[in-house]
VOVEXSE-28373 format. One line per field, with one value per residue: residue in three letters; chain; x, y, z of N, C-alpha, C in turn. Coordinates in pm, whole numbers, padded with zeros to 5 digits. Layout:
N
rest [ALA	...]
kette [A	...]
n.east [X	...]
n.north [Y	...]
n.up [Z	...]
ca.east [X	...]
ca.north [Y	...]
ca.up [Z	...]
c.east [X	...]
c.north [Y	...]
c.up [Z	...]
END
This chain:
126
rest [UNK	UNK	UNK	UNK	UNK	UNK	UNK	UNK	UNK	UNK	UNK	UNK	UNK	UNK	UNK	UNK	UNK	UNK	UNK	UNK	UNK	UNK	UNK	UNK	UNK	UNK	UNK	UNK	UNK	UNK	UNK	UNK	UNK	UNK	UNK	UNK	UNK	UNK	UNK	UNK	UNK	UNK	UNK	UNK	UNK	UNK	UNK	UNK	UNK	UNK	UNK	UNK	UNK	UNK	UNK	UNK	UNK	UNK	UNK	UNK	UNK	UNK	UNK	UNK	UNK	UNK	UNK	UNK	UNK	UNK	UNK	UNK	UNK	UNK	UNK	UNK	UNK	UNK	UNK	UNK	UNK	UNK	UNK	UNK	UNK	UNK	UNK	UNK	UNK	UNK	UNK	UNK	UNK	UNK	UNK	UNK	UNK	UNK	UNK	UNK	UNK	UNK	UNK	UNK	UNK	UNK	UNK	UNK	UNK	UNK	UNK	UNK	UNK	UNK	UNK	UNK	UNK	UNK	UNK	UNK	UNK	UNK	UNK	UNK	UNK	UNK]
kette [A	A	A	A	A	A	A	A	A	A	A	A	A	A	A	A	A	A	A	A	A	A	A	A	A	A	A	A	A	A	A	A	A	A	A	A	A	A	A	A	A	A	A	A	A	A	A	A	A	A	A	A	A	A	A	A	A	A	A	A	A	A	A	A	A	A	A	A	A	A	A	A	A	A	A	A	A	A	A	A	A	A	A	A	A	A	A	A	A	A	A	A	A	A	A	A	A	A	A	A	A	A	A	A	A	A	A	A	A	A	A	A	A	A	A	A	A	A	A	A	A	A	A	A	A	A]
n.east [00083	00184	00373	00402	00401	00534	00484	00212	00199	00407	00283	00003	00088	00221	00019	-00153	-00056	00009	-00294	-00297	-00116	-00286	-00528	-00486	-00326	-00545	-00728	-00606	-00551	-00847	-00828	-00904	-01126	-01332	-01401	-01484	-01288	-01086	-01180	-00972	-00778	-00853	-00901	-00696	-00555	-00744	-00638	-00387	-00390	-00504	-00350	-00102	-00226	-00306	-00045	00009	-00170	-00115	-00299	-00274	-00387	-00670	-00686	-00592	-00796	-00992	-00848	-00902	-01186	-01201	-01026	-01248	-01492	-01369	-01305	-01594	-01718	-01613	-01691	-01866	-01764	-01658	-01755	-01744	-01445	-01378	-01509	-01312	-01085	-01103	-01152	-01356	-01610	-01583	-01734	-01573	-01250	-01019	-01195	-01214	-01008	-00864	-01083	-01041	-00774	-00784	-00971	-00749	-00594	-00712	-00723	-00453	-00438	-00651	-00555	-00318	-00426	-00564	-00351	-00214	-00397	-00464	-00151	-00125	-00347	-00204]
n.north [-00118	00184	00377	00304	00057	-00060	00073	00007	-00291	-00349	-00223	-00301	-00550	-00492	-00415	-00582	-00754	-00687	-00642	-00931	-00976	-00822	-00946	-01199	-01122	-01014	-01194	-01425	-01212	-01229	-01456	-01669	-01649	-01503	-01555	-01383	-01181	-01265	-01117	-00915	-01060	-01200	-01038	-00977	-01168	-01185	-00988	-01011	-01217	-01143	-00937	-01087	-01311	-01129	-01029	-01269	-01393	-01155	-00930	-00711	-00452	-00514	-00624	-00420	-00300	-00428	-00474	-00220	-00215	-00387	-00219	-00050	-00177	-00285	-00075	00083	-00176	-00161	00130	00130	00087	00312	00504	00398	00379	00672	00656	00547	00660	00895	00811	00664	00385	00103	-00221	-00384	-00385	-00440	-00546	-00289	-00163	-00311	-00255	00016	00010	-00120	00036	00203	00081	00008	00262	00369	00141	00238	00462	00413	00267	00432	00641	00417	00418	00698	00763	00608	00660	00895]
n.up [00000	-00111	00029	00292	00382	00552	00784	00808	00814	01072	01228	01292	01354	01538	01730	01729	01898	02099	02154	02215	02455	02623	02699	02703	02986	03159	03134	03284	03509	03640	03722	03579	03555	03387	03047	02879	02876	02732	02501	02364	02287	02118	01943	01877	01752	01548	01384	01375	01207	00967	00856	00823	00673	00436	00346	00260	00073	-00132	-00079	00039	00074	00090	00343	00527	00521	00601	00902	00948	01016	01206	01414	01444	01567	01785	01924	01939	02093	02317	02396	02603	02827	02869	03090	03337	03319	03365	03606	03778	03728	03877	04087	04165	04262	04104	03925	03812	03852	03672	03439	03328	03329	03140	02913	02875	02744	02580	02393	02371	02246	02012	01895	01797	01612	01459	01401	01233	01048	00909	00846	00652	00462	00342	00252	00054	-00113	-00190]
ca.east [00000	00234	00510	00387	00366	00606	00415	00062	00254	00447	00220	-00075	00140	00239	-00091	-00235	00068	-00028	-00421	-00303	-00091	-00362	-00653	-00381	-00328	-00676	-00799	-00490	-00566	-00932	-00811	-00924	-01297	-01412	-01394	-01512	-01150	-01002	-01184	-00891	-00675	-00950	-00928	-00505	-00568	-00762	-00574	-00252	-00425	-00526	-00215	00011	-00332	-00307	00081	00039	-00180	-00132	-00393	-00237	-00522	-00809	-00640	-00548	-00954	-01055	-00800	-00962	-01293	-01183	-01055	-01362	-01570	-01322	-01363	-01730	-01747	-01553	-01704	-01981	-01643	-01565	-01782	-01642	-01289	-01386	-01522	-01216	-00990	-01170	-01168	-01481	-01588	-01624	-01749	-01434	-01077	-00960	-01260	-01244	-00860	-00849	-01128	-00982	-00671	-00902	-00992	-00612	-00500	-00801	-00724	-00416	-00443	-00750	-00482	-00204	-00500	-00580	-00237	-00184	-00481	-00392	-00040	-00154	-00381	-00139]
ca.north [00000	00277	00359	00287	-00125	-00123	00062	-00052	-00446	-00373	-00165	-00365	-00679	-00514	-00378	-00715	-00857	-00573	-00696	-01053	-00989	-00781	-01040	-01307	-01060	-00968	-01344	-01461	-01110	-01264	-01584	-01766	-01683	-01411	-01577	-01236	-01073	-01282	-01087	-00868	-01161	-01245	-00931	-00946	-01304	-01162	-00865	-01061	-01343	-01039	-00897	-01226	-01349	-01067	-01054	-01438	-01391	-01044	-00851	-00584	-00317	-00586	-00688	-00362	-00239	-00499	-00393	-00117	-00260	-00459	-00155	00037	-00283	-00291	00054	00060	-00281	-00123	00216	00102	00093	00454	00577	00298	00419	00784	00644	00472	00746	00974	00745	00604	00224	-00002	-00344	-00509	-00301	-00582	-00557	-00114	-00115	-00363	-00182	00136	-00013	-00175	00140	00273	-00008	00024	00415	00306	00053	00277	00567	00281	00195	00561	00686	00339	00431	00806	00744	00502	00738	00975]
ca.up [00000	-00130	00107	00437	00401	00678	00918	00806	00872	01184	01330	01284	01444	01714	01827	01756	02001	02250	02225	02271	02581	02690	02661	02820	03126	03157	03197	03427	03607	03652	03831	03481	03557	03293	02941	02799	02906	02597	02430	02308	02264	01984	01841	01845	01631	01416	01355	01307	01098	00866	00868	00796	00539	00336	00329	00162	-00091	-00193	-00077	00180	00080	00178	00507	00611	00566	00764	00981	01017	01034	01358	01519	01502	01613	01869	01959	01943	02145	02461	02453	02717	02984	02922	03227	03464	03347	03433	03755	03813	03729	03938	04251	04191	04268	03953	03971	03788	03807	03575	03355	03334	03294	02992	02818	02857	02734	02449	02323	02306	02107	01880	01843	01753	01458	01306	01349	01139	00932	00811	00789	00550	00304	00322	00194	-00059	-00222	-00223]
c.east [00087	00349	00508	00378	00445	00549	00284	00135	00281	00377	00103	00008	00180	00143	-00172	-00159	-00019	-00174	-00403	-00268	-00216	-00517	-00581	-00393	-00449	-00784	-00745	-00532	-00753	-00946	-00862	-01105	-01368	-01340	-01385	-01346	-01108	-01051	-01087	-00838	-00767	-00918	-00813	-00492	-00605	-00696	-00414	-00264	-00445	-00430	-00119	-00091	-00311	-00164	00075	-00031	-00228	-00229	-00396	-00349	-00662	-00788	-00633	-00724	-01028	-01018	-00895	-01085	-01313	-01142	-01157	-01467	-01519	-01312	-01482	-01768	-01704	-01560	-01770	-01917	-01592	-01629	-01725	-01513	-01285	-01403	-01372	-01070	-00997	-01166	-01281	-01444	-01660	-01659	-01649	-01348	-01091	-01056	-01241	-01114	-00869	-00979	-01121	-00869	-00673	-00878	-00891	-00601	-00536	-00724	-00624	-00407	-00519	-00641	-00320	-00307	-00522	-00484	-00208	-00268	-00454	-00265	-00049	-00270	-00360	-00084]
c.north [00124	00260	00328	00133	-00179	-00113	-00004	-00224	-00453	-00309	-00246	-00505	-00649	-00417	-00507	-00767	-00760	-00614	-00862	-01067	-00935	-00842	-01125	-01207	-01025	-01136	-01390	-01323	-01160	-01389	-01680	-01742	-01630	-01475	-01444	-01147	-01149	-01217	-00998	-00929	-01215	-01168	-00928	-01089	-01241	-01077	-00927	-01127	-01270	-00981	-00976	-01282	-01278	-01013	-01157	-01393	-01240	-00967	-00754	-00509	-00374	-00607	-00529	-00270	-00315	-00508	-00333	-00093	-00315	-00314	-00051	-00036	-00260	-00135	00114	-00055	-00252	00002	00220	00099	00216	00536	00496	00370	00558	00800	00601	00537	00843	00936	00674	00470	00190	-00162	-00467	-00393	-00379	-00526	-00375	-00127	-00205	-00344	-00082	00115	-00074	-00083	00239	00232	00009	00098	00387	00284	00171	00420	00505	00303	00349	00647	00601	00381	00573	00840	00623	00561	00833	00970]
c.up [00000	-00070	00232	00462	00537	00812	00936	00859	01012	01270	01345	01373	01560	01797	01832	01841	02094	02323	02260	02390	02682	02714	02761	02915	03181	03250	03271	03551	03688	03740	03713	03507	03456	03164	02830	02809	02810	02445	02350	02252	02101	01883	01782	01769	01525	01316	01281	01185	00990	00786	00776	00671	00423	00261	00228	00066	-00177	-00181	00084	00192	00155	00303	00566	00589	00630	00904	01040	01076	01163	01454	01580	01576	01733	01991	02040	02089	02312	02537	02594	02817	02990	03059	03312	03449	03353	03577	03821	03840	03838	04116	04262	04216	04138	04025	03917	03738	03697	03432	03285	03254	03137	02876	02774	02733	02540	02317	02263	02208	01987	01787	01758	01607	01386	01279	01209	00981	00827	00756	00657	00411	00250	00233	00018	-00160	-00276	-00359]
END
């Protein structure tokens, strides 16, 4: 995709690494009870599998708009924790630290990739 294939690649892999550790820490931080905390770790599969898929058979531009497609899902999917992580910031009580902090954390990574993903198409229709 123009001149940016390096960052649209490595950046995209290592925010999908970032949502995998953060999905893994999330569910170990849970004591193994909340299934739903891998949800990042889902999102940092798919993101890679996209990534590394569209690397193989030539289709960087499709992978990196579904990219982008996942981080607005992903985005979208974790706004519903931004008042907890105001409460939380604030001093308030939340009903899962664990659950607040890794949707906050969610929503970085997202920002993130869709900021990867729009710089990549930007430069490529340059």
């Amino acid at each position: 995709m123009g001149e940016t294939p390096s960052l649209a690649r490595n950046g995209s892999l290592a925010v999908g690494a970032g949502l995998l550790v953060l999905g893994g820490g999330a569910y170990v931080g849970s004591s193994f009870e909340s299934v739903t905390a891998l949800i990042p770790a889902l999102f940092g599969l798919l993101v890679i599998g996209l990534r590394l898929g569209g690397d193989a058979i030539g289709r960087d531009r499709l992978a990196t708009y579904g990219i982008g497609a996942l981080a607005v899902a992903g985005i979208l999917g974790s706004a519903r924790g931004v008042s907890d992580l105001i409460a939380l910031l604030t001093g308030g009580a939340v009903d899962s630290t664990i659950a607040t902090v890794s949707q906050g954390l969610m929503i970085a990574l997202c920002l993130v990739l869709l900021g990867i993903v729009v710089q990549a198409i930007r430069t490529a229709e340059a």
